[in-house]
TORKOL-4160 file (C-alpha; in steps of 0.2 Angstrom, whole numbers, padded with zeros to 4 digits, m for minus):
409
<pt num="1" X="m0361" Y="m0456" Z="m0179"/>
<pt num="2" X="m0348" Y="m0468" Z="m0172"/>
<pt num="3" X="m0333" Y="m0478" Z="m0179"/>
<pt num="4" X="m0338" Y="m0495" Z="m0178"/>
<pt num="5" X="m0327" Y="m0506" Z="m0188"/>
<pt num="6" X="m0310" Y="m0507" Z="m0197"/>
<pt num="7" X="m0302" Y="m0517" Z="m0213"/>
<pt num="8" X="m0283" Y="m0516" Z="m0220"/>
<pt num="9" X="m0281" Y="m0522" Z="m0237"/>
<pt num="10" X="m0263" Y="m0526" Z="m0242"/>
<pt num="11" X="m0262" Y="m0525" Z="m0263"/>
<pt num="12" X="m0248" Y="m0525" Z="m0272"/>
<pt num="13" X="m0248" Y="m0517" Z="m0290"/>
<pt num="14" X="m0242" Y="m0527" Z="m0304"/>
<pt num="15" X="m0227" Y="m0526" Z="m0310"/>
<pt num="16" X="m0217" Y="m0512" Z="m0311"/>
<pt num="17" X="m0223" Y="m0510" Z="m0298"/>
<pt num="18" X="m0222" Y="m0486" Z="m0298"/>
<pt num="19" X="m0230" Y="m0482" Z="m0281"/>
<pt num="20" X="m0221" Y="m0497" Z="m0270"/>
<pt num="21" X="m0220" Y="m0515" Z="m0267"/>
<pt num="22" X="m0239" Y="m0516" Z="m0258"/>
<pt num="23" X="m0250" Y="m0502" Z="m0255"/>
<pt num="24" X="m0259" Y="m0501" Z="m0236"/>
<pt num="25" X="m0278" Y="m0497" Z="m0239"/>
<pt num="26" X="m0290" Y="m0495" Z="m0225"/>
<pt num="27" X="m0308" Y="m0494" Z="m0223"/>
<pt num="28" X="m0318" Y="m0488" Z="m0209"/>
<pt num="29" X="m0336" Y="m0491" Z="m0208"/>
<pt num="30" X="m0349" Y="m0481" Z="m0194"/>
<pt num="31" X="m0363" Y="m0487" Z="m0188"/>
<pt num="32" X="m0376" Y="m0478" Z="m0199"/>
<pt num="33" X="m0367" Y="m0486" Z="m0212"/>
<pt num="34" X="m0357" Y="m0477" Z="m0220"/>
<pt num="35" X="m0338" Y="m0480" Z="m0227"/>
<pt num="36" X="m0325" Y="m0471" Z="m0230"/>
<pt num="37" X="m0305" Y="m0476" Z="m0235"/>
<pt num="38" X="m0288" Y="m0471" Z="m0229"/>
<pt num="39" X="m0271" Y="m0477" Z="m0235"/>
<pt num="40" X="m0256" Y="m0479" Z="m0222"/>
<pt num="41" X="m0236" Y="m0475" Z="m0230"/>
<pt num="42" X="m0229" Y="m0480" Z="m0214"/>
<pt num="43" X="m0216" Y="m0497" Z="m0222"/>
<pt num="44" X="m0204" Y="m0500" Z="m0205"/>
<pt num="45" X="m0212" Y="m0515" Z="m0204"/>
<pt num="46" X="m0220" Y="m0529" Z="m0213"/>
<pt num="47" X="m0238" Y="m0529" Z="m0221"/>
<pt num="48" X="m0242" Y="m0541" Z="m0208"/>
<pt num="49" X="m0236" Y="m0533" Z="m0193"/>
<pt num="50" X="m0241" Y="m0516" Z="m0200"/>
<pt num="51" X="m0260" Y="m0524" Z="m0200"/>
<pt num="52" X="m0259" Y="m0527" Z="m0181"/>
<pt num="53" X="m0254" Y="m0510" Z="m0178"/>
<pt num="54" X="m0268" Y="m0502" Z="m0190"/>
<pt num="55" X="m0280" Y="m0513" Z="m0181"/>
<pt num="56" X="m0272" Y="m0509" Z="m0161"/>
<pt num="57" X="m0272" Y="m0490" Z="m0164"/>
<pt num="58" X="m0291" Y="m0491" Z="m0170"/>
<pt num="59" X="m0298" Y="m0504" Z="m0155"/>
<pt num="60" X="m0287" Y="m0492" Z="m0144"/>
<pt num="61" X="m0288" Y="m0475" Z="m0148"/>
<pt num="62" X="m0304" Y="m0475" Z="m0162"/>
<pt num="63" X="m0318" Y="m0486" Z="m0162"/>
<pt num="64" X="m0333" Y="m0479" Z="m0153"/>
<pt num="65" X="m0327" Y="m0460" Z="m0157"/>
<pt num="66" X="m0336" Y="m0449" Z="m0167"/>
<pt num="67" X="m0325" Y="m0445" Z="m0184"/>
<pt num="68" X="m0327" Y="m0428" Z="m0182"/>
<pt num="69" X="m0313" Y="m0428" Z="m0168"/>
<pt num="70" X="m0297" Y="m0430" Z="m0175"/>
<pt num="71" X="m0288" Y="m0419" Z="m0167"/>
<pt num="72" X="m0293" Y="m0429" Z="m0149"/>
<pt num="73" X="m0288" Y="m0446" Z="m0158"/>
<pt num="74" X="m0272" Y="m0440" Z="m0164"/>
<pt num="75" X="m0268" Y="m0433" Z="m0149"/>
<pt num="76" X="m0272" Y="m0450" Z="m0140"/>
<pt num="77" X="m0261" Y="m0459" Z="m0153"/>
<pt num="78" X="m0249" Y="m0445" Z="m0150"/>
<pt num="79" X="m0247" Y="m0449" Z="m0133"/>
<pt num="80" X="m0247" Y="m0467" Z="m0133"/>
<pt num="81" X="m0238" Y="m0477" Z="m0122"/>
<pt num="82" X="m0231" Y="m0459" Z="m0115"/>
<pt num="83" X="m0221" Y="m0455" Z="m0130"/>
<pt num="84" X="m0229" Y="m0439" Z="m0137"/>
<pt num="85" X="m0215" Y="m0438" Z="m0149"/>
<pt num="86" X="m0215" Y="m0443" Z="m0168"/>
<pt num="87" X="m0217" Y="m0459" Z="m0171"/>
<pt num="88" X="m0219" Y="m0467" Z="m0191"/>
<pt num="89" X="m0226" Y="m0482" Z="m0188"/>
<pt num="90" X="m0240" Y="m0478" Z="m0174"/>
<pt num="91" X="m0242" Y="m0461" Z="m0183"/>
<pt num="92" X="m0241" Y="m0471" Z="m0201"/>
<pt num="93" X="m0257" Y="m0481" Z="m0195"/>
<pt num="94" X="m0268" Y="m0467" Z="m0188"/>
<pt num="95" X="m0262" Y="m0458" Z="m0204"/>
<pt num="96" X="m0275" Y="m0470" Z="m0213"/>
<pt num="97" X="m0287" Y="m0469" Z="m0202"/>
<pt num="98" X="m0286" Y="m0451" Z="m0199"/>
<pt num="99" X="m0290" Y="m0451" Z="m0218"/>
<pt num="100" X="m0303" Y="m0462" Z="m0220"/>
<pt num="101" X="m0313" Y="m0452" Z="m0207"/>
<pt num="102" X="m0313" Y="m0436" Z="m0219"/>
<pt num="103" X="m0319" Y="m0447" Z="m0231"/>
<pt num="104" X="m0334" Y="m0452" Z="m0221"/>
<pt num="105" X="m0336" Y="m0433" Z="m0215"/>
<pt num="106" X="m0338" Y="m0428" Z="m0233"/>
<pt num="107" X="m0348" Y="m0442" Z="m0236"/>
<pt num="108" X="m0360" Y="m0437" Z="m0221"/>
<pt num="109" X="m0361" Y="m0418" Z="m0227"/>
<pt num="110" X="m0363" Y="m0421" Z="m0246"/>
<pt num="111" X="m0348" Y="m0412" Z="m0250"/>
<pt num="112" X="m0329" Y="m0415" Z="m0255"/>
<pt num="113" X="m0315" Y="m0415" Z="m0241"/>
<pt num="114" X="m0305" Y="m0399" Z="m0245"/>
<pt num="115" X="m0325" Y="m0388" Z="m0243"/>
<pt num="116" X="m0322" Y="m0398" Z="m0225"/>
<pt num="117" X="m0303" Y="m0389" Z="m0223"/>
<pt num="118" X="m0304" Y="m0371" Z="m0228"/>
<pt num="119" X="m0312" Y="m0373" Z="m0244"/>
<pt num="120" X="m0305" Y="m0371" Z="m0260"/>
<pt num="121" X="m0291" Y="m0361" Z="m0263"/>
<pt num="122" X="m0283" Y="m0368" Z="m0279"/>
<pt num="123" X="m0299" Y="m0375" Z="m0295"/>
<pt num="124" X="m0282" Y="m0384" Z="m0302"/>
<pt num="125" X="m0268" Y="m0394" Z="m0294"/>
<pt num="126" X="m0251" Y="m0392" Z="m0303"/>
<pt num="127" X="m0244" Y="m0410" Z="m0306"/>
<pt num="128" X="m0227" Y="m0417" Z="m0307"/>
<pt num="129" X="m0220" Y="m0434" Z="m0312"/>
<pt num="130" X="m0206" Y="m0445" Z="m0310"/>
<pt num="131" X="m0196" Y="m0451" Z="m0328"/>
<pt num="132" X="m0201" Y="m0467" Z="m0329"/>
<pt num="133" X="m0197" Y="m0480" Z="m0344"/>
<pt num="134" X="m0204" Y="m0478" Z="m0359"/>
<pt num="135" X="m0208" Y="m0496" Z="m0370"/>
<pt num="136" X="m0193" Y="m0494" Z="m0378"/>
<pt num="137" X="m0181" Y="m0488" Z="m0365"/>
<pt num="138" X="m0172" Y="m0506" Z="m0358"/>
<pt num="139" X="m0171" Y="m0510" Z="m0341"/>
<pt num="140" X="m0158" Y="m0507" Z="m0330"/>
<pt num="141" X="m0149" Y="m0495" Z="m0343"/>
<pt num="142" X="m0163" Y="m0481" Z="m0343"/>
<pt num="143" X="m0158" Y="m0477" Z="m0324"/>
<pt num="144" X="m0143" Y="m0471" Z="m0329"/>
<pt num="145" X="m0144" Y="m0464" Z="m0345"/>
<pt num="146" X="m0145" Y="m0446" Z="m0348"/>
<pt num="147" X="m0151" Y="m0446" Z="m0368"/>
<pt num="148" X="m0167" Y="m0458" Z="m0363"/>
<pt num="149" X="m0172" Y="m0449" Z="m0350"/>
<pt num="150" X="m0173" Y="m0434" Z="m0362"/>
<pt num="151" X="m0184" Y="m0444" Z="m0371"/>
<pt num="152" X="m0195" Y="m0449" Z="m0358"/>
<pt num="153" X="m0196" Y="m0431" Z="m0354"/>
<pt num="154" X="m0200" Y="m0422" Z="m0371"/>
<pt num="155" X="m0213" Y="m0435" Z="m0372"/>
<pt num="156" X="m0221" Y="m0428" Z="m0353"/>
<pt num="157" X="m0218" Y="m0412" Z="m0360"/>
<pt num="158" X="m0229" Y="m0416" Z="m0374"/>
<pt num="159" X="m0242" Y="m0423" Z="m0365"/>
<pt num="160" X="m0240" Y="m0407" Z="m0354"/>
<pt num="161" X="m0232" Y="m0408" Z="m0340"/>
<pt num="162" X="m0223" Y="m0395" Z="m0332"/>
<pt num="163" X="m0211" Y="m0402" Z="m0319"/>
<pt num="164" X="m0203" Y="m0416" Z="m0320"/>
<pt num="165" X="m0193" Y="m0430" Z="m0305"/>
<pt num="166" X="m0177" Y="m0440" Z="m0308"/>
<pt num="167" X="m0164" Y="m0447" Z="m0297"/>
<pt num="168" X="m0147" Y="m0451" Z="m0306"/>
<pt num="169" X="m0138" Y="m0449" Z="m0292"/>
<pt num="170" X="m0136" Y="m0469" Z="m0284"/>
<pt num="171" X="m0147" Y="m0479" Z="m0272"/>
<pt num="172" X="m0151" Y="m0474" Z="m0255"/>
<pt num="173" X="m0141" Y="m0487" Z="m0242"/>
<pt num="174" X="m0140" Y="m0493" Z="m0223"/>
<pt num="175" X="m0123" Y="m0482" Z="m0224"/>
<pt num="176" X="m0129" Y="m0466" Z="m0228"/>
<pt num="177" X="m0124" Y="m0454" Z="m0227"/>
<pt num="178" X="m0110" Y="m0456" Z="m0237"/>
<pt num="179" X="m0100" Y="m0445" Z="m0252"/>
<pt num="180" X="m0106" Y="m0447" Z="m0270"/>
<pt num="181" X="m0093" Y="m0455" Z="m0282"/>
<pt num="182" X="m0088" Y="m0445" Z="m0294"/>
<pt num="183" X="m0097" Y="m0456" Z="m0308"/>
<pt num="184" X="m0115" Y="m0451" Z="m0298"/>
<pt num="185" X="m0109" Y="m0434" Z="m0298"/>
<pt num="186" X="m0104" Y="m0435" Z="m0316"/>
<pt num="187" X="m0120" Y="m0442" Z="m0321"/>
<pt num="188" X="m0129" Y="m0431" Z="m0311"/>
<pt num="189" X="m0124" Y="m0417" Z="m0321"/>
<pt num="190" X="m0126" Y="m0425" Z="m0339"/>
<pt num="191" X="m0145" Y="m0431" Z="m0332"/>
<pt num="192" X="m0147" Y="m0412" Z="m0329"/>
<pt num="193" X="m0137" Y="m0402" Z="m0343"/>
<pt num="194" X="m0147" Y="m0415" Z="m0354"/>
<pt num="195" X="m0164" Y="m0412" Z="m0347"/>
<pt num="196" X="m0162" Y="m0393" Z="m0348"/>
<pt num="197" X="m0155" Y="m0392" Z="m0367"/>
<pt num="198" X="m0172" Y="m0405" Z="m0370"/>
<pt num="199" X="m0185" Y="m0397" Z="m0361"/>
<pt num="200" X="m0177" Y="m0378" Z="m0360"/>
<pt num="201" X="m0190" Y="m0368" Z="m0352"/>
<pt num="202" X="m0206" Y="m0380" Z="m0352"/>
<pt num="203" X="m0203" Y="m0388" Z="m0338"/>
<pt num="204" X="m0195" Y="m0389" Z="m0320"/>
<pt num="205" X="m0182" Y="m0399" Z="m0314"/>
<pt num="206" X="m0183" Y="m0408" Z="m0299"/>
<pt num="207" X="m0168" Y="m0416" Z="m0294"/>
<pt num="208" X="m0172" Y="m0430" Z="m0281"/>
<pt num="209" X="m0160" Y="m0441" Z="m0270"/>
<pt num="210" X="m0165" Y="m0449" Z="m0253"/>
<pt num="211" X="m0158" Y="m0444" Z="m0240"/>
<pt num="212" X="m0141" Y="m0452" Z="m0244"/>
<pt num="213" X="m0127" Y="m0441" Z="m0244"/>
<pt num="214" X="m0118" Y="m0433" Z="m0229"/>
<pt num="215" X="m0119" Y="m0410" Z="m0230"/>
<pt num="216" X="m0102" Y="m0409" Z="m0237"/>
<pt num="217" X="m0107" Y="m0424" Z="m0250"/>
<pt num="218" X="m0124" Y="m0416" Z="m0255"/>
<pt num="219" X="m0114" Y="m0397" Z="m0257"/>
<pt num="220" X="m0101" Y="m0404" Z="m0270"/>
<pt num="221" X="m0117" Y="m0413" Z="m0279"/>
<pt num="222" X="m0127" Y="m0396" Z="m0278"/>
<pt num="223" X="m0112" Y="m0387" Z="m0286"/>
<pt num="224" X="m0113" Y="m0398" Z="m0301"/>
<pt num="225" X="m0130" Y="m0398" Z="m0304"/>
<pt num="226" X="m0135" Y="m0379" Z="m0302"/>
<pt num="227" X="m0130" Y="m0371" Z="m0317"/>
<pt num="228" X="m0146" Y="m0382" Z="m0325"/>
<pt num="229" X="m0157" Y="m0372" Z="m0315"/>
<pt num="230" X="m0168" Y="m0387" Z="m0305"/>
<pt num="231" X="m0183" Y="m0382" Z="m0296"/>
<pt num="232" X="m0176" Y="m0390" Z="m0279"/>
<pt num="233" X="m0165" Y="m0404" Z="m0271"/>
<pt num="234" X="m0176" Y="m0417" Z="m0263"/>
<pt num="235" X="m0169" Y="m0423" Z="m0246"/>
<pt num="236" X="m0151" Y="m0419" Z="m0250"/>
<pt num="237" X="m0146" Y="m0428" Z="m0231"/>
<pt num="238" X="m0152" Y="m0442" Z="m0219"/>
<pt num="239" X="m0169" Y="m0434" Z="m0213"/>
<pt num="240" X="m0163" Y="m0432" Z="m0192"/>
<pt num="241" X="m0148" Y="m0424" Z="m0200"/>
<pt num="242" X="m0156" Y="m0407" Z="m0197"/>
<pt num="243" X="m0140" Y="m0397" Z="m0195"/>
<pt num="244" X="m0133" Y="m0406" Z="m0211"/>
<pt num="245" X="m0149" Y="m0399" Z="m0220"/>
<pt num="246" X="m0145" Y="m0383" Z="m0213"/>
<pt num="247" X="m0126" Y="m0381" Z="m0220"/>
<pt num="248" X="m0133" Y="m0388" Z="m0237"/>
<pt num="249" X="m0148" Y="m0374" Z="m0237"/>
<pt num="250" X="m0134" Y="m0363" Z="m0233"/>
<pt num="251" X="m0122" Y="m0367" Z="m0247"/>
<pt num="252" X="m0131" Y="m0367" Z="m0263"/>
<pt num="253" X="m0147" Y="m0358" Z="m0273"/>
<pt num="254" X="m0154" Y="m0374" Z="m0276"/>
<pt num="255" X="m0171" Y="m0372" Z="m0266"/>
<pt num="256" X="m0170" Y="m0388" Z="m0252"/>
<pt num="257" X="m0184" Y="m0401" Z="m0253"/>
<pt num="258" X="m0189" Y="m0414" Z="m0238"/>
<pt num="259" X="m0205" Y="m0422" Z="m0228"/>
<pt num="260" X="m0206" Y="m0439" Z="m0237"/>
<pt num="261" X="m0199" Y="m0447" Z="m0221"/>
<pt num="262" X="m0204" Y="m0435" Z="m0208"/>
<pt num="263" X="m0218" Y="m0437" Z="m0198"/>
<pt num="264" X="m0232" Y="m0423" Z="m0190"/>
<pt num="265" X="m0227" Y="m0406" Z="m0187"/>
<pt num="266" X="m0214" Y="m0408" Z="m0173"/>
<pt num="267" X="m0203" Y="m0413" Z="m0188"/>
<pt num="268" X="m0208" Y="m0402" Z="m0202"/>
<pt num="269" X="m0204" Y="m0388" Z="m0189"/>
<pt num="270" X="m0187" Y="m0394" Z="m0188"/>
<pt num="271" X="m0185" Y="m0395" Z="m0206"/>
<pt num="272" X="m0191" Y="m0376" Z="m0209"/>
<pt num="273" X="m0179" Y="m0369" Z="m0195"/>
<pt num="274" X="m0163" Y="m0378" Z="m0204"/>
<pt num="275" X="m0170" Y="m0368" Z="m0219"/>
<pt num="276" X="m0180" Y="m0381" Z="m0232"/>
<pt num="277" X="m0190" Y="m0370" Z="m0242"/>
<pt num="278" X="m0203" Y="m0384" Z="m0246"/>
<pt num="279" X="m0211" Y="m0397" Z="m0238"/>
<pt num="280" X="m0218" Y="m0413" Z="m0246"/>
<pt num="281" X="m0228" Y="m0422" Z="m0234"/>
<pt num="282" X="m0232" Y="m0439" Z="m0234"/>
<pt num="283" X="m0250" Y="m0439" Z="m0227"/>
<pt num="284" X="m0251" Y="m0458" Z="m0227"/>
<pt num="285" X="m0236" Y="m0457" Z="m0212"/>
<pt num="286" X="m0235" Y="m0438" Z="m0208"/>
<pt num="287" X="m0253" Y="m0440" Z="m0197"/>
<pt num="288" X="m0266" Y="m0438" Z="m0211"/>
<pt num="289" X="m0276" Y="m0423" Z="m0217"/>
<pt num="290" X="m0278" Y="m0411" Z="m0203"/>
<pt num="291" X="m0259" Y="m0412" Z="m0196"/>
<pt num="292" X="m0254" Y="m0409" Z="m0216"/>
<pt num="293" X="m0266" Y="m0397" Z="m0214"/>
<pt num="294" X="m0254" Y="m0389" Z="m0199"/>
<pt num="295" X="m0240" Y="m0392" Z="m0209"/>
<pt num="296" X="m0244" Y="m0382" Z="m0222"/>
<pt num="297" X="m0250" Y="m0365" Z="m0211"/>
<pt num="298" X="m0232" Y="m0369" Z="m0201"/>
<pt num="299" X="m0221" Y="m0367" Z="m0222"/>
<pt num="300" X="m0236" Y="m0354" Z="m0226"/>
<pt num="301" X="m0229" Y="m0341" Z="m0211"/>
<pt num="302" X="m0212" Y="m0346" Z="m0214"/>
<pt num="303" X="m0213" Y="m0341" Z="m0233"/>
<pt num="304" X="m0212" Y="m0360" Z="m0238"/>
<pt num="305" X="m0221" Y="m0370" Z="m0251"/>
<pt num="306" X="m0231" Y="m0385" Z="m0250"/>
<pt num="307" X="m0226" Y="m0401" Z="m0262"/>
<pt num="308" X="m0237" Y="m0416" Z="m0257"/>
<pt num="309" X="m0226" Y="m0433" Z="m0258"/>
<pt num="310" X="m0233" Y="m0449" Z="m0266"/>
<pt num="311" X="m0223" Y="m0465" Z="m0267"/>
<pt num="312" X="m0238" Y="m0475" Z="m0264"/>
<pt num="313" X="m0256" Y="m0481" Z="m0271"/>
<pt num="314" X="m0271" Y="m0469" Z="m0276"/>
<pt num="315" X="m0281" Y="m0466" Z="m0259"/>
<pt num="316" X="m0268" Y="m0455" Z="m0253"/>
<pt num="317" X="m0264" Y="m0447" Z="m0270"/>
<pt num="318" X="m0283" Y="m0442" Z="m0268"/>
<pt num="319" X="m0280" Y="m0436" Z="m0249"/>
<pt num="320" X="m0265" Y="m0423" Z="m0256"/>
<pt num="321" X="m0277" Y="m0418" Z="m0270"/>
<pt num="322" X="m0287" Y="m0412" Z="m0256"/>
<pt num="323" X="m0275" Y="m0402" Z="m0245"/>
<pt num="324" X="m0266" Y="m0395" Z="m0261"/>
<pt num="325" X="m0284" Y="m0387" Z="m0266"/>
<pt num="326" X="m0287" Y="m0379" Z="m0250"/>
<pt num="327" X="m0264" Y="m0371" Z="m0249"/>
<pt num="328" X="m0261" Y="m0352" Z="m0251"/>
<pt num="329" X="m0243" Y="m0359" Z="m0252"/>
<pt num="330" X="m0247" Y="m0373" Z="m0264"/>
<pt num="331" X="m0231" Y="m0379" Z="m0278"/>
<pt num="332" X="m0236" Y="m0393" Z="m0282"/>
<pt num="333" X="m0242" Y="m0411" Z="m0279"/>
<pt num="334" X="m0233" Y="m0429" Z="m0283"/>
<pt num="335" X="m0242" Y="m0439" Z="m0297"/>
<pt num="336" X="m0240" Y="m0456" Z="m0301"/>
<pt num="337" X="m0251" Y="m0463" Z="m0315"/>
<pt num="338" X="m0253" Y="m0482" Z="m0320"/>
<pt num="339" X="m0265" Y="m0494" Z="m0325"/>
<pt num="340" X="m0268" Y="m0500" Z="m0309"/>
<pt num="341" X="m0269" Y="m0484" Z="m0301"/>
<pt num="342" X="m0282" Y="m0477" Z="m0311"/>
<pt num="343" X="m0294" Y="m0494" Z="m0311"/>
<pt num="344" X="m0292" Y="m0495" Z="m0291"/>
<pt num="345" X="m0301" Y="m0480" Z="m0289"/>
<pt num="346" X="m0310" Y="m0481" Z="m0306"/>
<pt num="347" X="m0303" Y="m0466" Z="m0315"/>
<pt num="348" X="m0308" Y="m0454" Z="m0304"/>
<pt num="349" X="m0293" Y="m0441" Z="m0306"/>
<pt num="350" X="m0284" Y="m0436" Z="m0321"/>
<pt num="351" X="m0271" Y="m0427" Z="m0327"/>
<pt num="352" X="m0274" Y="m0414" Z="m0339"/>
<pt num="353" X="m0261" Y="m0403" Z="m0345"/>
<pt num="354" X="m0251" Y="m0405" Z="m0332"/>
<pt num="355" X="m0266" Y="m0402" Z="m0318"/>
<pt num="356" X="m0277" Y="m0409" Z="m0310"/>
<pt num="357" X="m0294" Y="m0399" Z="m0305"/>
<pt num="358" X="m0301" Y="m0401" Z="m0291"/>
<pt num="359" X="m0313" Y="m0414" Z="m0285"/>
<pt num="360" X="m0332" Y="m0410" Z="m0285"/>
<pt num="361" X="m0338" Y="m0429" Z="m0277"/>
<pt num="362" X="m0340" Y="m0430" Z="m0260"/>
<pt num="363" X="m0328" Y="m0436" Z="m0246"/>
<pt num="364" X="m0312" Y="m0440" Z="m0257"/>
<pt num="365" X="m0321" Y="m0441" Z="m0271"/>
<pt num="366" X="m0318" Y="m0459" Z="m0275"/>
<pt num="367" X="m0323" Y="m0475" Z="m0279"/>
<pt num="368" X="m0311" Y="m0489" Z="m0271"/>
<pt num="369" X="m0313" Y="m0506" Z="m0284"/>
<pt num="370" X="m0312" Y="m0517" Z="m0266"/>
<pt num="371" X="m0314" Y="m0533" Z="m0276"/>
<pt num="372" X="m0298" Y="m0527" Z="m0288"/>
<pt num="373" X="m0288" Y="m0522" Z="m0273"/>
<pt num="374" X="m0292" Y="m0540" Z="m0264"/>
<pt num="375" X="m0288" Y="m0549" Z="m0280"/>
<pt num="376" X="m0268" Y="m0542" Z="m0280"/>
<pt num="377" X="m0262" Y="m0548" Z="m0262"/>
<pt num="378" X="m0247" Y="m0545" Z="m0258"/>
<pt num="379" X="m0235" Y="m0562" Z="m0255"/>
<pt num="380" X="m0219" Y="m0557" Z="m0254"/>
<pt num="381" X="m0207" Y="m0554" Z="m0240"/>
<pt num="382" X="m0199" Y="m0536" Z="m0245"/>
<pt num="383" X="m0207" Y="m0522" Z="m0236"/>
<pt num="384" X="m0214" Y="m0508" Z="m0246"/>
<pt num="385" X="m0198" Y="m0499" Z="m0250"/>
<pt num="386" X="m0181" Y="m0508" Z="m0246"/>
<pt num="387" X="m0164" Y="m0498" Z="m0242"/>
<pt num="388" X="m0147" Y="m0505" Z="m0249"/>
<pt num="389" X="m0135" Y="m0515" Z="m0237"/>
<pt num="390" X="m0121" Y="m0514" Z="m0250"/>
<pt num="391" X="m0109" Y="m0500" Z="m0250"/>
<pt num="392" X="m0111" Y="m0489" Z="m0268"/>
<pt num="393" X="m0097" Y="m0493" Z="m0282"/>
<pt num="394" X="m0081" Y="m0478" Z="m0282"/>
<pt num="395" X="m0075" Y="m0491" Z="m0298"/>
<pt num="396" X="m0089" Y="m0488" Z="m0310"/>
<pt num="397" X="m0107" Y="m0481" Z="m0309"/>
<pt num="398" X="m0122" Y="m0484" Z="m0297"/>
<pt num="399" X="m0137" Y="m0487" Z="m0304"/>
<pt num="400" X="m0154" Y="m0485" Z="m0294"/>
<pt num="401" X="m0169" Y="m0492" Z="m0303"/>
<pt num="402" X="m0183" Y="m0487" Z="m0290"/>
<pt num="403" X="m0193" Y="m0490" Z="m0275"/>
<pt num="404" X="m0198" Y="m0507" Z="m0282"/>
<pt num="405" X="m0186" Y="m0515" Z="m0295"/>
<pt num="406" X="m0194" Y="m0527" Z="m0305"/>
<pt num="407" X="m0185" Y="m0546" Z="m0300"/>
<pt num="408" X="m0174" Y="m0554" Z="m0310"/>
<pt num="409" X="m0175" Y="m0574" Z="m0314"/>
């Protein structure tokens, strides 16, 4: 069995767009036939440039080979161009790949990804969720507002959900890393006094930011949050800031999140000696399955957890499904659940109490809806997530409204 062809569709998901401006899906076919799909969360370039690169990496370093071998073709892409080093955007685009080849693989043996990966450790995934609007929270104002996210949480809670993402802290920017205002720290600790009080002991906190504070920044934010009790503190500093990340895990009992914007192992190493204490992978742009698998035995013998990242569309939320089955040292794994996520791949996870089980089908399990995914192009000039050139506000609060705000007229 050989690797014989490739296509990248570029969707974009209606508006509001949870998961990111376009989603990158790619589908391999071999030449007995069969298919399988991958999704690439590589976004340092745009959709169209990103396809070349999908497409280079495969005629270069894929077609022809056998999908069994994916530790050859990431060691070819690793190497390219006599880099060896990590690399978002070539790793981002074999990261698909890589995918879809497990896919086929499971495909091939009548069986699901994770019996392929050290078998099943885990019969459910624990979920978590960001707070996203409800119908009757207005927009911008939820962002910052402590008492409707307190809502939008006792209604997860309900539903339940045990764990539960926000980020009230301001937007990520060009500039970072920078100090918080007092206003995002101010709001910070209402979003979080708030949320605990709501929710008391039902679910976890987990306070996110991007990467946008400098270590001295992120310690004075940590010291007003912790007396809520969060779960962790996601990417407290700019992800090459590894010393910074090493004063922050220093300075506070908050555990230390980060992987969203690391790619392979090289980097999650780094990230575990300056003392993060979970990793949350991106297996979309960290090199796919079997590197996230690496990832996960490197936290396992440093007494680390695994948190699977998902800022994208449901291809690779099926991929982290399938590594979190197979962790010893499994927390959790990022959920994001719309309408156009479910019909993409035609309802073929759920959430259920807070878990998902895991899969039973073969390869990934799903079902891609290509004609749905070829009927939402994306036609806009943003790439998938966009950083902020304007410096934050120190006269009055910031507010960040996502990945993918919703345009105004």
């Amino acid at each position: 069995m050989k690797l014989s062809d490739i296509d990248v569709i570029v969707t974009a998901p209606p508006a509001p767009g949870w998961g990111g401006r376009y989603w990158i899906l790619v589908k391999l076919t071999t030449d007995t036939g069969l298919t399988g799909w991958g999704e690439c969360y590589a976004s340092t370039v745009g959709p169209q440039a990103m396809t070349a690169v999908i497409r280079d990496v495969f005629a270069r370093h894929v077609e022809g080979e056998n999908p069994e071998n994916v530790e050859m073709m990431f060691r070819r892409v690793y190497s390219s161009g006599f880099t060896q080093r990590p690399d978002p955007t070539v790793i981002g685009a074999f990261s698909g790949i890589e995918i879809a080849c497990w896919d086929i693989l499971g495909k091939d043996r009548d069986r699901p990804v994770w019996a392929l990966m050290g078998g099943r450790m885990n019969d459910r995934v624990r979920a978590y969720t960001y707070l996203y609007p409800m119908d009757k929270h207005p927009l911008p104002a939820f962002w910052g507002d402590a008492d409707m996210a307190a809502e939008a949480a006792l209604d997860l809670v309900g539903k339940g959900w045990t764990a539960l993402k926000f980020d009230p802290a301001g937007p990520y920017t060009v500039r970072g890393g920078h100090q918080p205002s007092l206003f995002d720290v101010e709001t910070s600790a209402a979003f979080c006094t708030t949320l605990r009080r709501a929710v008391g002991p039902r679910a976890d906190l987990l306070f996110g930011t991007h990467g946008q504070f400098t270590a001295s920044g992120a310690i004075r934010l940590a010291r007003a949050i912790v007396a809520a009790d969060p779960l962790w503190f996601e990417e407290p500093v700019p992800p090459d800031d590894w010393e910074g990340l090493a004063k922050v895990a220093r300075a506070t009992s908050i555990p230390v999140a980060t992987g969203e914007r690391l790619t392979t192992k090289a980097e999650f190493a780094l990230a575990l000696r300056a003392g993060a204490s979970i990793l949350q992978p991106a297996l979309g742009r960290a090199g796919g399955l079997w590197e996230g698998k690496k990832i996960a035995v490197l936290a396992e013998a440093a007494g680390a957890q695994i948190a699977p990242h998902l800022y994208a569309g449901p291809v690779e939320w099926a991929a982290n499904i399938h590594l979190a089955v197979t962790c010893p040292n499994l927390l959790m794994a990022e959920t994001i659940e719309t309408p156009f996520h479910d019909a993409l791949i035609k309802g073929a996870i759920r959430v259920e109490d807070g878990h998902i089980a895991a899969p039973e089908a073969p390869g990934l399990g799903i079902e891609v809806d290509e004609a749905l995914a070829r009927a939402h192009p994306y036609e806009g000039d943003g790439l998938h997530l966009q950083m902020q050139e304007a410096p934050i506000s120190h006269a009055a609060p910031n507010l960040f409204e996502g990945g993918a705000p919703v345009k105004r007229a």
